[in-house]
PDB file of N, CA, C and O in Angstrom:
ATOM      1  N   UNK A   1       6.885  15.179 -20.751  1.00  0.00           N
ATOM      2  CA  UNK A   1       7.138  14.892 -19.354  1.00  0.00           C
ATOM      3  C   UNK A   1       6.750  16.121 -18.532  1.00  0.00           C
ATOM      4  O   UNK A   1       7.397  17.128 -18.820  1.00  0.00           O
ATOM      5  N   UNK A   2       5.831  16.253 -17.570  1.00  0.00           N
ATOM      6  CA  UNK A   2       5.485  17.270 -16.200  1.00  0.00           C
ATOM      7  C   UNK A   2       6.459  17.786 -15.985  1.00  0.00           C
ATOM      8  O   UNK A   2       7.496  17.141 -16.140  1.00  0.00           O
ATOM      9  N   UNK A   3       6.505  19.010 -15.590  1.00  0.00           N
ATOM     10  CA  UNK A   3       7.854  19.435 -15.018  1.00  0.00           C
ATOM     11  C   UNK A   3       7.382  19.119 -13.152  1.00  0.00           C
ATOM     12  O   UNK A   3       6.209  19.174 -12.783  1.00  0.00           O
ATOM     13  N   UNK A   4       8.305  18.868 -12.395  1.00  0.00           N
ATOM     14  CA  UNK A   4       7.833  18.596 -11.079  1.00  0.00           C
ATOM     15  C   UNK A   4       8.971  19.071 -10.302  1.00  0.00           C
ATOM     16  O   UNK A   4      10.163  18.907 -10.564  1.00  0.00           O
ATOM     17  N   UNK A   5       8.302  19.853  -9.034  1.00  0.00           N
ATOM     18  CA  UNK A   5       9.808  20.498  -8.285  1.00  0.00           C
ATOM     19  C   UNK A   5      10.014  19.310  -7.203  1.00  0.00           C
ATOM     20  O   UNK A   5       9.186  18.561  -6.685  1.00  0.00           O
ATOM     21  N   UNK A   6      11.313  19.399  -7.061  1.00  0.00           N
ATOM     22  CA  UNK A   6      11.481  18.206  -5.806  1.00  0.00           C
ATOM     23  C   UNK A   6      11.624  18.707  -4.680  1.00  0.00           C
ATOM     24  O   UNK A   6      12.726  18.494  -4.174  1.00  0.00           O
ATOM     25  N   UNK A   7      10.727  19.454  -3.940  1.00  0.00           N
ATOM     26  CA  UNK A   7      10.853  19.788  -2.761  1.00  0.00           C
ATOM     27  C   UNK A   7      11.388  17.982  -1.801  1.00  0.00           C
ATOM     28  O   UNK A   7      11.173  16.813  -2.121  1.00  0.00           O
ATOM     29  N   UNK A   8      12.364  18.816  -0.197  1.00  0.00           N
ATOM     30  CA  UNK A   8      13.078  17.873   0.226  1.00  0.00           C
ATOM     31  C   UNK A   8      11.873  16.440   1.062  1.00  0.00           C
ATOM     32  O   UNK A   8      12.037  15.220   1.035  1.00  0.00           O
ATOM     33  N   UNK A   9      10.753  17.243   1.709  1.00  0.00           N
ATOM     34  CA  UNK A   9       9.758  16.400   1.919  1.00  0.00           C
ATOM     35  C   UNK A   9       9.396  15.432   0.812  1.00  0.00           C
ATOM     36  O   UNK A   9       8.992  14.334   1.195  1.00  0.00           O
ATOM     37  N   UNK A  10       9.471  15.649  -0.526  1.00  0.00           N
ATOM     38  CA  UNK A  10       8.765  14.399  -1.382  1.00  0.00           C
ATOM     39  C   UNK A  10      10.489  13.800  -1.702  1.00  0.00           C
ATOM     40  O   UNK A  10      10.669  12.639  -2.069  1.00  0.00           O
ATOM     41  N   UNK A  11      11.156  14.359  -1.585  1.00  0.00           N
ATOM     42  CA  UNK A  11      12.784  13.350  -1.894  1.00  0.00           C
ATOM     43  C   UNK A  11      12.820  12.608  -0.945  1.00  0.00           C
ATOM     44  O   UNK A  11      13.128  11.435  -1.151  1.00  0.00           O
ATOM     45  N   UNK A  12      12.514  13.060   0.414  1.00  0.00           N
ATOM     46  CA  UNK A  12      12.244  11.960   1.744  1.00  0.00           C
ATOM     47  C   UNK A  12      11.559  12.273   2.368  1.00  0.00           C
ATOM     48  O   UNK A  12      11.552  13.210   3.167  1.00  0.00           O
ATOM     49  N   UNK A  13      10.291  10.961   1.920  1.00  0.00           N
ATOM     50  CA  UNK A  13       9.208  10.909   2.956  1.00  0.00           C
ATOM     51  C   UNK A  13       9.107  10.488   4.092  1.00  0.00           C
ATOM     52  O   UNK A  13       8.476  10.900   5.065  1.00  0.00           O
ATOM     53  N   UNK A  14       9.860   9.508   3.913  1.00  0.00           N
ATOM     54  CA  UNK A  14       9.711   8.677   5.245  1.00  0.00           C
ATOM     55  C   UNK A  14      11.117   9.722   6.348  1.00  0.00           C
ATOM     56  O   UNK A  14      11.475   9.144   7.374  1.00  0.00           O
ATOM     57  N   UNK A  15      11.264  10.035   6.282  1.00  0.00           N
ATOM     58  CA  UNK A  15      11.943  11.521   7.156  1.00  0.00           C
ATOM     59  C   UNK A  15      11.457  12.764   7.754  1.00  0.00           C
ATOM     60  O   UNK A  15      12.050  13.585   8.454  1.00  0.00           O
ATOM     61  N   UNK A  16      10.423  12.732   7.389  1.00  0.00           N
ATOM     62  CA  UNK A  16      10.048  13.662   7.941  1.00  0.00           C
ATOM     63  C   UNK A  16       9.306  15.060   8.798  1.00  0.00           C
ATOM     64  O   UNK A  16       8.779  16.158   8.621  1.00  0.00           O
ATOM     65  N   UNK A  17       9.863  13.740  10.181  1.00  0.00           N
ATOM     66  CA  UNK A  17       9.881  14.353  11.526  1.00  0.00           C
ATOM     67  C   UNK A  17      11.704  14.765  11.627  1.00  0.00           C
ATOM     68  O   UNK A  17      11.928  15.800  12.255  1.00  0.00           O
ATOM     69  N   UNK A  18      12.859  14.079  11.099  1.00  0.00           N
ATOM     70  CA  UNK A  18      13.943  14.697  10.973  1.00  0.00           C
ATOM     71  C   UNK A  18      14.246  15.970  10.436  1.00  0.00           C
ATOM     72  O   UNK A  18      14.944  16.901  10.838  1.00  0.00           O
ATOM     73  N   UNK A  19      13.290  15.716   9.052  1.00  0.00           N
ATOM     74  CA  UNK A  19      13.537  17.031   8.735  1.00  0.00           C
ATOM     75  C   UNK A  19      13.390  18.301   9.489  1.00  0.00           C
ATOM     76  O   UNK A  19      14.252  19.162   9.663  1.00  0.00           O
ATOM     77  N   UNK A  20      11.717  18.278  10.063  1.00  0.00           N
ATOM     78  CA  UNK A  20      11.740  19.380  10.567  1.00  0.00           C
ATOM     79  C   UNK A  20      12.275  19.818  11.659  1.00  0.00           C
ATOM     80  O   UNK A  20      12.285  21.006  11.982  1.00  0.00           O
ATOM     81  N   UNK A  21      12.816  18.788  12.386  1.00  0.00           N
ATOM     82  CA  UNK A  21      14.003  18.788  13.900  1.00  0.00           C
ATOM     83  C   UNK A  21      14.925  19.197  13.028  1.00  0.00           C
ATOM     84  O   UNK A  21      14.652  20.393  12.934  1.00  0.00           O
ATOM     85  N   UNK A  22      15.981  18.967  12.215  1.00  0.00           N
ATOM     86  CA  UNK A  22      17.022  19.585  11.707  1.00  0.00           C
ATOM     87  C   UNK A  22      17.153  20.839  11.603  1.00  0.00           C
ATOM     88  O   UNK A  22      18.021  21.598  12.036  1.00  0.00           O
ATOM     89  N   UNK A  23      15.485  21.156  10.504  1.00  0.00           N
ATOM     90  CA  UNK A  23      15.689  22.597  10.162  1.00  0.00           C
ATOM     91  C   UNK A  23      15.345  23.680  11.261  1.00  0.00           C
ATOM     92  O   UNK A  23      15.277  24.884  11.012  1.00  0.00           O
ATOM     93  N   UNK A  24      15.164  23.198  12.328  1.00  0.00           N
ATOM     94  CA  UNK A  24      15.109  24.172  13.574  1.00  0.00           C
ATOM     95  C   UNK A  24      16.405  23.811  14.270  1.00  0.00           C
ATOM     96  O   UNK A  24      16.885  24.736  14.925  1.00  0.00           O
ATOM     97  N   UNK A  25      16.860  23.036  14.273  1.00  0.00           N
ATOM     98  CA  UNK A  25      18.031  22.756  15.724  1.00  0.00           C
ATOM     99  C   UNK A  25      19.385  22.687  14.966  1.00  0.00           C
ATOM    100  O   UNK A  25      20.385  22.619  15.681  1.00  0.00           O
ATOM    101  N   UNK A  26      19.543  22.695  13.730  1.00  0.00           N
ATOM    102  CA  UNK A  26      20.988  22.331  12.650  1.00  0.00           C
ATOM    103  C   UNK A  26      20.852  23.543  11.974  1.00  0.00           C
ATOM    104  O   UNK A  26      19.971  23.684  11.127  1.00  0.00           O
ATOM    105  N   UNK A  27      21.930  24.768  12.372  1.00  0.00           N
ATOM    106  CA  UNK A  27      22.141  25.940  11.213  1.00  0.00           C
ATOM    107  C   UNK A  27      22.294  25.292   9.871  1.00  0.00           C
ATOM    108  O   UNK A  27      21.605  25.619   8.904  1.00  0.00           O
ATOM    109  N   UNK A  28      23.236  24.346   9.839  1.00  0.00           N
ATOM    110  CA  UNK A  28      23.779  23.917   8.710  1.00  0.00           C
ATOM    111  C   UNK A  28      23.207  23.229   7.635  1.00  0.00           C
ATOM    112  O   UNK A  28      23.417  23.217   6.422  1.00  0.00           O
ATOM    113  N   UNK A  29      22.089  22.412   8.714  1.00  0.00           N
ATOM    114  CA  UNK A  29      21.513  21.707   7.930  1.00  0.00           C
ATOM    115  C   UNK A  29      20.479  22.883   7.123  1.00  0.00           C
ATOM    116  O   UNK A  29      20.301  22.924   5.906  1.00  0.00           O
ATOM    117  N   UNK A  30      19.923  23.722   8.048  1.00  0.00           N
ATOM    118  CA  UNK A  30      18.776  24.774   7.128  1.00  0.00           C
ATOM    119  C   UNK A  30      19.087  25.740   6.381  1.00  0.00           C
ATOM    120  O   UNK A  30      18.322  26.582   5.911  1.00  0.00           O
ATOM    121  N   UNK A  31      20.782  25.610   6.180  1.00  0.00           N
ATOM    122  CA  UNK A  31      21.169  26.372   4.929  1.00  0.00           C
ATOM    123  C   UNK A  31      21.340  26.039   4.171  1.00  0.00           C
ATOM    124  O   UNK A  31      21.329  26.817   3.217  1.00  0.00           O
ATOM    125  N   UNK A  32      21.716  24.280   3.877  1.00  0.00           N
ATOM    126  CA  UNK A  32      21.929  23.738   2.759  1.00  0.00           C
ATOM    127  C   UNK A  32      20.258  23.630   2.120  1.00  0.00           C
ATOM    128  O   UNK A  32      20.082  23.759   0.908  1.00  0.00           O
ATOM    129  N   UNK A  33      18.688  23.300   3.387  1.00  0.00           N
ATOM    130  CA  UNK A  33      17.832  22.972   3.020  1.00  0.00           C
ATOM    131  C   UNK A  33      17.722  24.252   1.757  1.00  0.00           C
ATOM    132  O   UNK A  33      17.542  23.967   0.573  1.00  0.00           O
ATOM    133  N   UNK A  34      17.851  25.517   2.207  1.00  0.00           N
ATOM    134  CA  UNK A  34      17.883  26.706   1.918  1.00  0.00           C
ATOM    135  C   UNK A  34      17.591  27.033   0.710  1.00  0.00           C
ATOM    136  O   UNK A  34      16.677  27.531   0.053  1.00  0.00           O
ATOM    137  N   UNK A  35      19.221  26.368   0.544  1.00  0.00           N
ATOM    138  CA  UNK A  35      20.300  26.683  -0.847  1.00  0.00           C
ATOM    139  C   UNK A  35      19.204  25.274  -1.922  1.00  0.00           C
ATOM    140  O   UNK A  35      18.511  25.414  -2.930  1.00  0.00           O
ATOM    141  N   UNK A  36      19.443  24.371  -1.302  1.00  0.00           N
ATOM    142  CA  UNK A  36      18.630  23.408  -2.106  1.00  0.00           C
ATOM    143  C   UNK A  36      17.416  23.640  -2.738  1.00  0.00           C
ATOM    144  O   UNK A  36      17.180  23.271  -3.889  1.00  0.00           O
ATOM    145  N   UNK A  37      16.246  24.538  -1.668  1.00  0.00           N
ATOM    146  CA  UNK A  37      15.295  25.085  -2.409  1.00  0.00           C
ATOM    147  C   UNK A  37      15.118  25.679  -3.164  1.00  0.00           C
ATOM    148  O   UNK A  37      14.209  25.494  -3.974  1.00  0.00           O
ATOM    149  N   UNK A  38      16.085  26.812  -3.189  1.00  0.00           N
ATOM    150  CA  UNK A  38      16.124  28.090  -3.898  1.00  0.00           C
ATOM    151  C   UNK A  38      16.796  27.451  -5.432  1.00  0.00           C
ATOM    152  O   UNK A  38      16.433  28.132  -6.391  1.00  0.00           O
ATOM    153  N   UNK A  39      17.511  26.520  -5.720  1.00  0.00           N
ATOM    154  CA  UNK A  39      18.016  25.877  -6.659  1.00  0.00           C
ATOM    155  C   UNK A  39      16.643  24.974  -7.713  1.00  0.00           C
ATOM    156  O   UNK A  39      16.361  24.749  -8.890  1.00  0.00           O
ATOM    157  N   UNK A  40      16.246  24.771  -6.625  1.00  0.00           N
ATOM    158  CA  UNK A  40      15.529  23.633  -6.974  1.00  0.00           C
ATOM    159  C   UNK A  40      14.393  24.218  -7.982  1.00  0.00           C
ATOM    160  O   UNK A  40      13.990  23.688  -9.018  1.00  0.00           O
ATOM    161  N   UNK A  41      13.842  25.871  -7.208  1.00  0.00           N
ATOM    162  CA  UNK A  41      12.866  26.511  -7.998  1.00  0.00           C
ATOM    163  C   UNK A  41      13.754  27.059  -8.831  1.00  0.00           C
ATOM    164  O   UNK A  41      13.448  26.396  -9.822  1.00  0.00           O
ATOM    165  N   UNK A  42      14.993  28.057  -9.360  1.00  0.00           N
ATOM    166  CA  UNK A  42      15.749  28.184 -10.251  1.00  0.00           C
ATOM    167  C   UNK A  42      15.771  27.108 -11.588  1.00  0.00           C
ATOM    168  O   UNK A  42      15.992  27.545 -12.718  1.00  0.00           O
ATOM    169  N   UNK A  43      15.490  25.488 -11.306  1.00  0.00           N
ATOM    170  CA  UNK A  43      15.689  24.878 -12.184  1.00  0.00           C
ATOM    171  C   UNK A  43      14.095  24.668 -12.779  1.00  0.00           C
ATOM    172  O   UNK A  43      13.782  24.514 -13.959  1.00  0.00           O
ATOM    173  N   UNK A  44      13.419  24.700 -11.890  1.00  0.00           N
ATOM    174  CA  UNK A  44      12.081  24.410 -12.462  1.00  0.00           C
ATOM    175  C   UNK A  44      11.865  25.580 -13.546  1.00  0.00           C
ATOM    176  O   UNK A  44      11.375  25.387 -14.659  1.00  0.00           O
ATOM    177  N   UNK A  45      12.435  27.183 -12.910  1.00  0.00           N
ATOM    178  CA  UNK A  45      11.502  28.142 -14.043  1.00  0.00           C
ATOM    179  C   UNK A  45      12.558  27.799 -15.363  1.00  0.00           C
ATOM    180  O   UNK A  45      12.134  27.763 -16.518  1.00  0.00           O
ATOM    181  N   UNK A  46      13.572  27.626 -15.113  1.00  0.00           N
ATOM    182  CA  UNK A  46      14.250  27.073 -16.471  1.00  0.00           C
ATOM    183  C   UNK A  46      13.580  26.246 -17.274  1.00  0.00           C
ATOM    184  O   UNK A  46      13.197  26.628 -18.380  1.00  0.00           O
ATOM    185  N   UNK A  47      13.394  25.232 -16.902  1.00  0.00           N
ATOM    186  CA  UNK A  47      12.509  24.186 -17.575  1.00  0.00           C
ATOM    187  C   UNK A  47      11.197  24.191 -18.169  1.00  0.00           C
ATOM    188  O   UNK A  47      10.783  23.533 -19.124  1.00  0.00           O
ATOM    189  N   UNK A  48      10.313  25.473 -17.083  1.00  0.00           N
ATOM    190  CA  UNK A  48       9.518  25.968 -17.496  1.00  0.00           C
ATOM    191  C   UNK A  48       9.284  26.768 -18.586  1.00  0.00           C
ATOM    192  O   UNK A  48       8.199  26.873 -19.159  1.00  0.00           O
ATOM    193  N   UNK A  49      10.761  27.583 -18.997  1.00  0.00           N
ATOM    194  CA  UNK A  49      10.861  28.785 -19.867  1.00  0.00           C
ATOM    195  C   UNK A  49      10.297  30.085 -19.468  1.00  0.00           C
ATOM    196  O   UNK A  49       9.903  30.998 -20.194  1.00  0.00           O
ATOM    197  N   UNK A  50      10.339  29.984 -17.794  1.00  0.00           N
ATOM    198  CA  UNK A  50      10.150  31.406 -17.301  1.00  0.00           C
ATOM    199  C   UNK A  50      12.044  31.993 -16.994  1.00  0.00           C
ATOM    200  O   UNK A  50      12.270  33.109 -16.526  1.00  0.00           O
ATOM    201  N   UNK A  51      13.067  31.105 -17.325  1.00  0.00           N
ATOM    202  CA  UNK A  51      13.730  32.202 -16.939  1.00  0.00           C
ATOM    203  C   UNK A  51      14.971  31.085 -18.144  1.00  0.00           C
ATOM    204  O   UNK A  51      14.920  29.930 -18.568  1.00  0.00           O
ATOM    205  N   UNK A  52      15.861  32.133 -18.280  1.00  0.00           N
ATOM    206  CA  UNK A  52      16.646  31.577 -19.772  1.00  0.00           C
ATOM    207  C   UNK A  52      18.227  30.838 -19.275  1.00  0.00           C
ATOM    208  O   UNK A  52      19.066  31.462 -18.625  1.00  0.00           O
ATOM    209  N   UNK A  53      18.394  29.420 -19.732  1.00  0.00           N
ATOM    210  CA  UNK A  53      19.690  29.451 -19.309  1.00  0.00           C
ATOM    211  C   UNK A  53      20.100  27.836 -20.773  1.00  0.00           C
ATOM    212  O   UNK A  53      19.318  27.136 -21.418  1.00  0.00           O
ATOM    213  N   UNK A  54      21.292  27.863 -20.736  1.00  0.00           N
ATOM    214  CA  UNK A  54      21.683  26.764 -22.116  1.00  0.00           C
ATOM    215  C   UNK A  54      21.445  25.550 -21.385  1.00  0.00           C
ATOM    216  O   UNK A  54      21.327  25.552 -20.160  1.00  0.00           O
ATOM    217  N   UNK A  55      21.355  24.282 -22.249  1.00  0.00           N
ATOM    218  CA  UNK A  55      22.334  22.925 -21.322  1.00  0.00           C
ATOM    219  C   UNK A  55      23.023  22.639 -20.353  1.00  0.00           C
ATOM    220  O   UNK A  55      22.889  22.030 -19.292  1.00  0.00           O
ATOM    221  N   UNK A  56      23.926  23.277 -20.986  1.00  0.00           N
ATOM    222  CA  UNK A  56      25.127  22.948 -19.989  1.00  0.00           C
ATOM    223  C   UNK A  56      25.109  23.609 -18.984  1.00  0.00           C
ATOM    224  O   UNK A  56      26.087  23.354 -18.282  1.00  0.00           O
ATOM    225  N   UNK A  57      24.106  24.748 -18.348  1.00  0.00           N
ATOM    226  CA  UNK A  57      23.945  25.839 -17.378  1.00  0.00           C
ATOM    227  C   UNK A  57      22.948  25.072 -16.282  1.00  0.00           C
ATOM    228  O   UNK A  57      22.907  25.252 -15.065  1.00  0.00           O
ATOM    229  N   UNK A  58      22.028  24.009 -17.234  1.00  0.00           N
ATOM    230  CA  UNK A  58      21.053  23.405 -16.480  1.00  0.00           C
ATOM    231  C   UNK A  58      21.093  22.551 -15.374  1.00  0.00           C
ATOM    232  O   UNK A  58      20.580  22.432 -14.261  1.00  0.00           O
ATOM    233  N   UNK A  59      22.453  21.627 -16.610  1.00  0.00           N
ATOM    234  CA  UNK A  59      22.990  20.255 -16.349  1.00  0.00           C
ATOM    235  C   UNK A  59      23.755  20.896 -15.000  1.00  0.00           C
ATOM    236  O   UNK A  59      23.428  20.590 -13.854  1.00  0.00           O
ATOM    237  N   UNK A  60      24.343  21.411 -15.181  1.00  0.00           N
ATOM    238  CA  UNK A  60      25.437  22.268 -13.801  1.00  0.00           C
ATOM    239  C   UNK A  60      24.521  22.235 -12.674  1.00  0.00           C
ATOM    240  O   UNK A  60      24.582  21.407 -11.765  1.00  0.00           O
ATOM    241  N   UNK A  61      23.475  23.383 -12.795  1.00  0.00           N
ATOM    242  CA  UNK A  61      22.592  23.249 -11.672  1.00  0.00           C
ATOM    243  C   UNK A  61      22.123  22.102 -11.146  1.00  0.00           C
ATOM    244  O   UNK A  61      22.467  21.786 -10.007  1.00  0.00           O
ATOM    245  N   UNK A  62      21.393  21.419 -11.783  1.00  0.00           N
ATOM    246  CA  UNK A  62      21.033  19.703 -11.554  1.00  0.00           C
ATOM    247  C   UNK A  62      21.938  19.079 -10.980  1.00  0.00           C
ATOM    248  O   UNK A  62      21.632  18.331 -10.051  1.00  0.00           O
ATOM    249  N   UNK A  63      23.480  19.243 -11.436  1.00  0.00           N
ATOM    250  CA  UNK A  63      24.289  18.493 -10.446  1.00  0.00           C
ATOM    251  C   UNK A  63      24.458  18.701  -8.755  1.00  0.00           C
ATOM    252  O   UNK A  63      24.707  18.002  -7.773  1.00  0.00           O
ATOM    253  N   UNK A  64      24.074  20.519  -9.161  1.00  0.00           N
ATOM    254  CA  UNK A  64      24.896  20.939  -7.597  1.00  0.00           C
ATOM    255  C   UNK A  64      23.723  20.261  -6.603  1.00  0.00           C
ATOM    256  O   UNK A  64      23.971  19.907  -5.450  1.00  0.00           O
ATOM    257  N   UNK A  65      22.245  20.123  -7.315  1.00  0.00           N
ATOM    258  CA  UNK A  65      21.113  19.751  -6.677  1.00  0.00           C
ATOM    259  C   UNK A  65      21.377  18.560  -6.042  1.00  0.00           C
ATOM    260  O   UNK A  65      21.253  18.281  -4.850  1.00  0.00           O
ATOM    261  N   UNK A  66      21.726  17.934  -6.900  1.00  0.00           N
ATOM    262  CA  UNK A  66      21.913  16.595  -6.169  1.00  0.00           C
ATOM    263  C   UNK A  66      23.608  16.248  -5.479  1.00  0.00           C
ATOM    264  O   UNK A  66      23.918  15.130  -5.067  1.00  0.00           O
ATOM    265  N   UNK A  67      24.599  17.507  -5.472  1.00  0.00           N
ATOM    266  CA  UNK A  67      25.330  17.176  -4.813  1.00  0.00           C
ATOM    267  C   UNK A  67      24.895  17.798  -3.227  1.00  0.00           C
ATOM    268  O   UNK A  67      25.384  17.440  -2.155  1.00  0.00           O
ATOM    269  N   UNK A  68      23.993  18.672  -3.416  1.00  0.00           N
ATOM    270  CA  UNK A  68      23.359  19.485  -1.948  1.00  0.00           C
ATOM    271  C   UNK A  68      22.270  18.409  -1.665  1.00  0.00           C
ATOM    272  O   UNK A  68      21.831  18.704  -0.554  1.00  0.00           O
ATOM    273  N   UNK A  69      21.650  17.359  -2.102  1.00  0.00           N
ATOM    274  CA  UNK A  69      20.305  16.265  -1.286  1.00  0.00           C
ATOM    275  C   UNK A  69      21.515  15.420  -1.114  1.00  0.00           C
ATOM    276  O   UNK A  69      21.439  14.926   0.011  1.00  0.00           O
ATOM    277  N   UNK A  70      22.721  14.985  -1.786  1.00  0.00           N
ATOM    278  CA  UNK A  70      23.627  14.182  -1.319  1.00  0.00           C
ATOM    279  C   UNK A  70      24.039  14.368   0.518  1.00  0.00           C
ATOM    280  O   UNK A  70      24.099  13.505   1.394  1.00  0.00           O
ATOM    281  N   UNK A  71      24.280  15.955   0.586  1.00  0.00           N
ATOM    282  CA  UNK A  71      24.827  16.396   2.034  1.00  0.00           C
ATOM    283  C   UNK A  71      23.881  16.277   2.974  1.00  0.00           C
ATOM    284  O   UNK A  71      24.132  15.983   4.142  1.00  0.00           O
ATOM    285  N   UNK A  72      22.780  16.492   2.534  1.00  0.00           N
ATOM    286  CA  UNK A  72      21.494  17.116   3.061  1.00  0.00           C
ATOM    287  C   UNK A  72      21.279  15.139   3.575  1.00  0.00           C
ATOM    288  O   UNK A  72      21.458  14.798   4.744  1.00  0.00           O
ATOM    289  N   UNK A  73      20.939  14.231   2.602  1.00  0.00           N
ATOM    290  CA  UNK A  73      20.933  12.821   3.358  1.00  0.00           C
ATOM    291  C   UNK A  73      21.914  12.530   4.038  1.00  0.00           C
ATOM    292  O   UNK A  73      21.649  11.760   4.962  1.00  0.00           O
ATOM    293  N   UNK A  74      23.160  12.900   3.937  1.00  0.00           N
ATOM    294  CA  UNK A  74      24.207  12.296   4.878  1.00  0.00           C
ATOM    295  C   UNK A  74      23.588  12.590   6.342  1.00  0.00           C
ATOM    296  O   UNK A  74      23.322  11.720   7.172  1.00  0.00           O
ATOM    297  N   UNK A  75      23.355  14.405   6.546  1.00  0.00           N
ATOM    298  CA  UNK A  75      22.878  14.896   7.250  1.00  0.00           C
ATOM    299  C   UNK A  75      21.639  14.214   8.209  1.00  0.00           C
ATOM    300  O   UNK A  75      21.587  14.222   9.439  1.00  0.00           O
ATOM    301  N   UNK A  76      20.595  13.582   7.189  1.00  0.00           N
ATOM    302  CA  UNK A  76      19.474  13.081   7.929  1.00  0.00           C
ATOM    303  C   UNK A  76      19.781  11.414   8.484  1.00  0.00           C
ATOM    304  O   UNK A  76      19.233  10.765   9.376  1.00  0.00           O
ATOM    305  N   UNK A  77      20.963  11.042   7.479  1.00  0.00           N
ATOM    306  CA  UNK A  77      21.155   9.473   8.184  1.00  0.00           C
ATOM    307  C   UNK A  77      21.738   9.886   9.968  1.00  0.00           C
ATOM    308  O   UNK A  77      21.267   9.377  10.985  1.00  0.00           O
ATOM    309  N   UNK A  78      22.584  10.674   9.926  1.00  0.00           N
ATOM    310  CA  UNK A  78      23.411  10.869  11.247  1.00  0.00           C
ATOM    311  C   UNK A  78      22.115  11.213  11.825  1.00  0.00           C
ATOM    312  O   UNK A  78      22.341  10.984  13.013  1.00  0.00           O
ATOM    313  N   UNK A  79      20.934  11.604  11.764  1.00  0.00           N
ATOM    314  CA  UNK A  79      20.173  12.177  12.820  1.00  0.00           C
ATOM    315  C   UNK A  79      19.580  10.956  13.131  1.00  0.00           C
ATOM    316  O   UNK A  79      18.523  11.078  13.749  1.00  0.00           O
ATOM    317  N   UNK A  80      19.856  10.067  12.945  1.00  0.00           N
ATOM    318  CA  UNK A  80      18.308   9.083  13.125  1.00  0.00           C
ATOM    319  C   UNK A  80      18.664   7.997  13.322  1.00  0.00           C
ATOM    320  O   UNK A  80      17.840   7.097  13.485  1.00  0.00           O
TER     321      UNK A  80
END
């Protein structure tokens, strides 16, 4: 299987002209975008085997990922 990063543009396409209104006009929203990115490449070099972490270190991260695109859509439904 590819490893593939999920930047928030390919998680939602059809969003985004929200997105980029958010991440200029919503502190909140462009810290979670932030935090989400910076996670998001954290999990890729894992996967990649550029940077070392167990299972259960992965699985953790992966969750918080999708508990931060969880906030991050709540975020884009209220805008729109």
């Amino acid at each position: 299987m590819p490893l593939e990063h999920h930047p928030l543009n390919r998680e939602f396409p059809q969003q985004h002209d929200a997105l980029r209104k958010l991440m200029q006009s919503d502190a909140r929203f462009a810290r979670l975008a932030e935090e989400y990115d910076a996670l998001d490449k954290r999990i890729y070099e894992i996967e990649d085997g550029r940077s070392v972490a167990d299972d259960l270190m992965l699985q953790g991260l992966k969750l918080q990922r999708v508990g931060l695109k969880d906030e991050i859509a709540d975020l884009l439904h209220g805008a729109t």
